[in-house]
C-alpha positions in Angstrom: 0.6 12.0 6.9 -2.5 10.7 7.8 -4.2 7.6 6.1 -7.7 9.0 6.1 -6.0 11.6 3.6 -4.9 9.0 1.4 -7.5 7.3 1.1 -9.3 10.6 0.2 -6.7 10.5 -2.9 -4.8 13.6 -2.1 -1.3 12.8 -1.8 13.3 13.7 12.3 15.9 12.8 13.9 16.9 8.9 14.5 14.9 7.9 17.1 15.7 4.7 18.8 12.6 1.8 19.7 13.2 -1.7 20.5 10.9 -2.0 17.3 14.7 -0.7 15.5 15.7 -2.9 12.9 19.7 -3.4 12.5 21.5 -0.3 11.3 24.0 -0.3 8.7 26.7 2.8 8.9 24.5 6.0 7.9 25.6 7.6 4.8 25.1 11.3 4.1 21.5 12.1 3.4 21.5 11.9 -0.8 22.1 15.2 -2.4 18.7 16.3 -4.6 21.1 16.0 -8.1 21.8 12.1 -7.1 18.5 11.7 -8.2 19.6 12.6 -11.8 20.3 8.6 -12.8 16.7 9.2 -14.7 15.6 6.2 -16.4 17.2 3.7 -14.7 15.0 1.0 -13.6 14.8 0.5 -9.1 15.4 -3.3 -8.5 12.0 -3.3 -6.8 8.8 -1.9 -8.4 8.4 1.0 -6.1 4.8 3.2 -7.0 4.8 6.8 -6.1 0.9 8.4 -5.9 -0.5 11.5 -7.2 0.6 14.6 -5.9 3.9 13.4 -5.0 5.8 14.7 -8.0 3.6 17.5 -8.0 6.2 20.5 -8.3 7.4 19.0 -11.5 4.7 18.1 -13.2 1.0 19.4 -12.6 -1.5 17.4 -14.6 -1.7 13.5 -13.9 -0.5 12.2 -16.9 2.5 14.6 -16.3 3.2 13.4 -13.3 2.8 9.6 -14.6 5.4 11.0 -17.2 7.9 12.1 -14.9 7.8 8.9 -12.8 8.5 6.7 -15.2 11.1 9.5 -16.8 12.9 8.9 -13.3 12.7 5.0 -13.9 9.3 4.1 -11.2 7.5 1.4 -13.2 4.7 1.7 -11.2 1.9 3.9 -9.6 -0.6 3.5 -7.1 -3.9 5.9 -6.9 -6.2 4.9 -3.3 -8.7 7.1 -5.5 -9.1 5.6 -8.6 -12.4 3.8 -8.0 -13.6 7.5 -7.2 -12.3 8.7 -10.7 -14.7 9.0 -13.8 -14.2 6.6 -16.6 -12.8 8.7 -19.0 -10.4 9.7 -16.8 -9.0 6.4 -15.7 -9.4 5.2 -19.1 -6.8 8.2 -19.7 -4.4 7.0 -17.3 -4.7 3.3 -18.0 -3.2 4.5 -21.5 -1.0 6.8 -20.3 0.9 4.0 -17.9 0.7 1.1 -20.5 2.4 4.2 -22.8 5.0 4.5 -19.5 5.5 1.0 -19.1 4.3 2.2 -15.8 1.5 -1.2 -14.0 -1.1 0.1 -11.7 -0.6 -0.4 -8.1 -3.2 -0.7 -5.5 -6.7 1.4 -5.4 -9.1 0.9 -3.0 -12.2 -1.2 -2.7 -13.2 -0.6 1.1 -12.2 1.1 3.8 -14.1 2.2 6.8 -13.2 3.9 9.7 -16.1 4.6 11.4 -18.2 1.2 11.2 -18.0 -1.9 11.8 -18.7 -3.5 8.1 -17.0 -7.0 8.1 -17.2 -7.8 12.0 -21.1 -7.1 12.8 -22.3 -9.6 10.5 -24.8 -7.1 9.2 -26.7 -7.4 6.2 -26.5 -3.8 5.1 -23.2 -4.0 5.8 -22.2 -7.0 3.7 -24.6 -5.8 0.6 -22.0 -2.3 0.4 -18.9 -4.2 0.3 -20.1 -6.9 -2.0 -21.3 -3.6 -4.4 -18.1 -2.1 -3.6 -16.5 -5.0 -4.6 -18.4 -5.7 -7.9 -17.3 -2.2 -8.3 -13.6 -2.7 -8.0 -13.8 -5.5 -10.7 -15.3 -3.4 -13.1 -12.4 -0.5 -12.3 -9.3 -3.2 -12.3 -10.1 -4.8 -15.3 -10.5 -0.9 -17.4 -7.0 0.5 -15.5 -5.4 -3.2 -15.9 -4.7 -3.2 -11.8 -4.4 -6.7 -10.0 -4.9 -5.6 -6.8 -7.3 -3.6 -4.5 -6.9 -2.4 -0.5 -9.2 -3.7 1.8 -9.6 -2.0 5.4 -12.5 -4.2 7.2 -13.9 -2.1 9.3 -13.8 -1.5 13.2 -14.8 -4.0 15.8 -18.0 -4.3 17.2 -17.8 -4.1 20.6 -21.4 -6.0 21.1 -20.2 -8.9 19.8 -17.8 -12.1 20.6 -14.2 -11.5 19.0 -14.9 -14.9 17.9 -17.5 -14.3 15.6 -16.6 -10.9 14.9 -13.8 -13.1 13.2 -15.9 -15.5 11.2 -18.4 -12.8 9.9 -15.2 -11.3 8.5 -13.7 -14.3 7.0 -17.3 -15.3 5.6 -18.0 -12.3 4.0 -14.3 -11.9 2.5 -15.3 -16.0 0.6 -18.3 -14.4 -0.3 -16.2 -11.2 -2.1 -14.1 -13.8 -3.3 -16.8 -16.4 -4.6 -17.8 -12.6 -6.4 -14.4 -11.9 -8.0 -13.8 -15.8 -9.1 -17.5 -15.6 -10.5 -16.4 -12.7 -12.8 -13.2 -14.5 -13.8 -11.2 -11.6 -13.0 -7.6 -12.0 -11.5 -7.7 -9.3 -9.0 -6.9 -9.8 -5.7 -8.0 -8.1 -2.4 -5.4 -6.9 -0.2 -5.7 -6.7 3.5 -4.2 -4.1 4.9 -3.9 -4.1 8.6 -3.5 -0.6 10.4 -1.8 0.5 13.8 -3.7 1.2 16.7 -2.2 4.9 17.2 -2.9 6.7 14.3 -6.4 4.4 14.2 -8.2 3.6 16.9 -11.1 0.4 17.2 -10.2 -1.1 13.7 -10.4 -4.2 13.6 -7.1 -5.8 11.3 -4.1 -3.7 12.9 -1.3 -7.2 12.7 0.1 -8.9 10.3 -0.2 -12.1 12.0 -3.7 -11.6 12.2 -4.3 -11.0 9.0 -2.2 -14.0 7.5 -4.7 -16.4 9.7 -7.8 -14.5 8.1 -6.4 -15.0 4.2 -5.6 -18.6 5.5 -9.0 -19.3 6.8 -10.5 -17.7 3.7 -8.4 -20.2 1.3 -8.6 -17.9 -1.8 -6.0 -16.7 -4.6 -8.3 -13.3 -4.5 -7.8 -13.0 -0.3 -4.1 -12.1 0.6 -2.3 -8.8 2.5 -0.7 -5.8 1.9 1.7 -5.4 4.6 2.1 -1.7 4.8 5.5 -1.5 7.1 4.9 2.0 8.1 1.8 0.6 10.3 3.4 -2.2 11.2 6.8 -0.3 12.7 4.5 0.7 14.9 2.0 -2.1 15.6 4.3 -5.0 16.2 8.0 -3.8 14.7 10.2 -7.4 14.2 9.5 -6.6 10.1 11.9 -8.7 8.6 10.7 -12.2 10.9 7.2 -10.8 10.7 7.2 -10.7 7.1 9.1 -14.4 6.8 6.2 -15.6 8.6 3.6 -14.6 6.6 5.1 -14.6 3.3 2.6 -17.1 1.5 0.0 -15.0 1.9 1.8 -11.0 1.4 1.1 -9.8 -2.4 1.8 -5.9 -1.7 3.7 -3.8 0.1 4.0 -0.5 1.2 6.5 1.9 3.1 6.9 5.5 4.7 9.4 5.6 7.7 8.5 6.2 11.1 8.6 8.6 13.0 7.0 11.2 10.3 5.7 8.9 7.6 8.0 10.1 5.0 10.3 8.8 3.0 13.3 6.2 3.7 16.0 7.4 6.0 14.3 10.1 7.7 13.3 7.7 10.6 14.3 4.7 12.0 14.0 1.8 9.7 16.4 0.3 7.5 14.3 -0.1 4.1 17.5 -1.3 2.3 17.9 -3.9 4.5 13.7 -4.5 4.1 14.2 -4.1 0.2 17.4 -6.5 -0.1 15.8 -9.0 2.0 12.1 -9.3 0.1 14.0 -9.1 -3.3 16.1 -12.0 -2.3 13.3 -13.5 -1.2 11.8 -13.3 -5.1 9.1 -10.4 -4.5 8.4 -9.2 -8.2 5.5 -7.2 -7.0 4.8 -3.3 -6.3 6.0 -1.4 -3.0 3.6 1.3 -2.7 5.5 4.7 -1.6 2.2 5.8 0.6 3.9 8.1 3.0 4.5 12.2 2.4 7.5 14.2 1.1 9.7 15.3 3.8 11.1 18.5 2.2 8.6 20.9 -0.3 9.4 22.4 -3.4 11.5 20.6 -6.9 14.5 20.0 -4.5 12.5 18.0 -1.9 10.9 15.7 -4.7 14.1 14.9 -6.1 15.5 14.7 -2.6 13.1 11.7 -2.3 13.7 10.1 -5.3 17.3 10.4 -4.4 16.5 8.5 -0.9 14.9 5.8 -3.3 17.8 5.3 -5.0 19.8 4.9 -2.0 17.7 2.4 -0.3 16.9 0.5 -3.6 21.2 0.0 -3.9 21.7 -3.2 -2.0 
C-alpha cells in the first residue's frame, strides 16, 4: 500500500527483524464472524478511511454508517481538504450523527520538492495558503488535527539550516493557526526511507526535536508505526521518548502494510502500552486490507478486535 495512494484519498508470513517487538503466543488468525460484536466500542479510537469498508457499504456516508455500526468512533480521510464543501459539510453531519470524530486530513505533503528545507519564498507562501486552507476545512468537518509531510531535502544546502528554515516556517504556520484562534494542530509525520526516498522527516526522534524547537500547542507528530517499523523499529522506547510531543497515531503491519497480525508487530502490545499510558486520541488504520471481498473486511475488523483485547 503505497502512501502516495493515500494521500491521493483512495483507500505474509512472520518475518523475523531485529526491529521484532516481543511476541506473545500467536492465536489463530480471527475467524470473519468474530467480527460480529457490532457496536461495541474498541478501547482505543481506531479510524478506518474510505474505501476500506467498501464491499459493504458503497456511498460514504454508508460506509461512515457501517463503521460506527461495528463500534469505530472515528474516521480519517487524507482527502478531505480536496473534497467540495457540500460534501464534507455532509460527512461532518453524518459522523456527529455516528458519534464518529474526524481523524487526520491532510494539509501538505510533498514528495517531490523541497518546500520546508530550501527556505524559499514560493515555497513558504503554498504551505502558509495550504495551511490557511486547512483551518478553514477543520473548523466545517470539526477535525483537530491535520498531516504535515515537509518536503524533501535540499541537497544545496547545510542540514543545518535546511533544519531551521523548517522549524521557522512551521512557527510561522503556527503563529497562522493561533491567529485564527482555531485548535487544530499540525501533525508531523515522518516517513521511511524505503518506500520514500530524499524526504526530509523519516524519525521519530527527529521530529520530537523539531516540535520542541518550534514550542507550539499547534506543532506536534503523528507517529505512523508502519514507517517507523521500518525506519528505526524500538516502537515501544521510541514512542516513551517522545511522548510529550505525539498527538496521533497510525498503524498497518509490516511486511505488507495491512492490517495487525499479518506481519511482525505486536500492536496489542503497542495498543496496551499507549492506553496505559493515557492516549485518548485517534489511531489511524492507514494500511490496505489483506483479504478482498465482505469476508476480508470483516476479517480485518475481526484482527481489530483481537489486538484492541489487552
Amino acid at each position: 500500500m503505497n502512501r502516495r495512494s493515500f494521500l491521493a484519498g483512495s483507500a505474509a508470513g512472520l518475518t523475523l527483524s531485529p526491529h521484532v517487538l516481543p511476541q506473545e503466543p500467536q492465536a489463530a488468525a480471527p475467524k470473519a464472524t468474530e467480527a460480529k460484536a457490532a457496536g461495541k466500542p474498541f478501547q482505543l479510537d481506531y479510524a478506518p478511511h474510505f474505501g476500506m469498508f467498501g464491499n459493504h457499504a458503497k456511498s460514504m456516508v454508508d460506509q461512515l454508517q457501517f463503521a460506527a455500526d461495528q463500534g469505530f468512533r472515528a474516521w480519517e480521510d487524507n482527502g478531505m481538504a480536496g473534497r467540495d464543501e457540500a460534501v464534507q459539510k455532509e460527512l461532518a453531519a453524518k459522523m456527529q450523527q455516528c458519534g464518529i470524530r474526524m481523524g487526520v486530513f491532510v494539509a501538505h505533503a510533498d514528495f517531490g520538492a523541497p518546500t520546508f528545507a530550501s527556505g524559499k519564498k514560493e515555497h513558504q507562501e503554498r504551505v502558509l495558503a495550504e495551511i490557511d486552507r486547512a483551518i478553514v476545512v477543520a473548523e466545517r468537518v470539526q477535525a483537530r488535527w491535520t498531516t504535515v509531510v515537509p518536503g524533501t531535502v535540499d541537497h544545496r544546502i547545510d542540514p543545518g539550516f535546511q533544519l531551521a528554515n523548517v522549524v521557522d516556517l512551521l512557527r510561522r504556520c503556527c503563529d497562522r493557526i493561533a491567529a485564527k484562534k482555531s485548535e487544530l494542530v499540525m501533525v508531523l509525520e515522518p516517513l521511511n526511507f524505503r518506500d520514500h526516498p530524499e524526504l526530509f522527516l523519516t524519525k521519530v526522534p527527529q521530529a520530537y526535536a523539531i516540535c520542541r524547537a518550534v514550542q507550539s500547542p499547534h506543532c506536534k507528530i503523528l507517529d505512523d508505526l508502519y514507517h517507523q517499523q521500518i525506519t528505526e523499529g524500538n516502537l515501544i522506547p521510541n514512542l516513551e521518548g517522545a511522548w510529550d510531543e505525539i498527538a496521533y497515531f497510525q498503524v498497518g503491519d509490516n511486511p505488507g502494510r495491512n492490517e495487525p497480525g499479518t506481519g511482525e508487530v505486536n500492536f496489542r502490545n503497542v495498543f496496551r502500552r499507549i492506553h496505559q499510558k493515557g492516549f485518548r486520541g485517534v489511531v489511524g488504520m492507514e494500511h490496505g486490507n489483506a483479504h478482498g471481498g465482505k469476508d476480508g473486511e470483516l476479517q480485518l475488523i475481526a484482527a481489530y478486535r483481537d489486538a484492541d483485547a489487552f
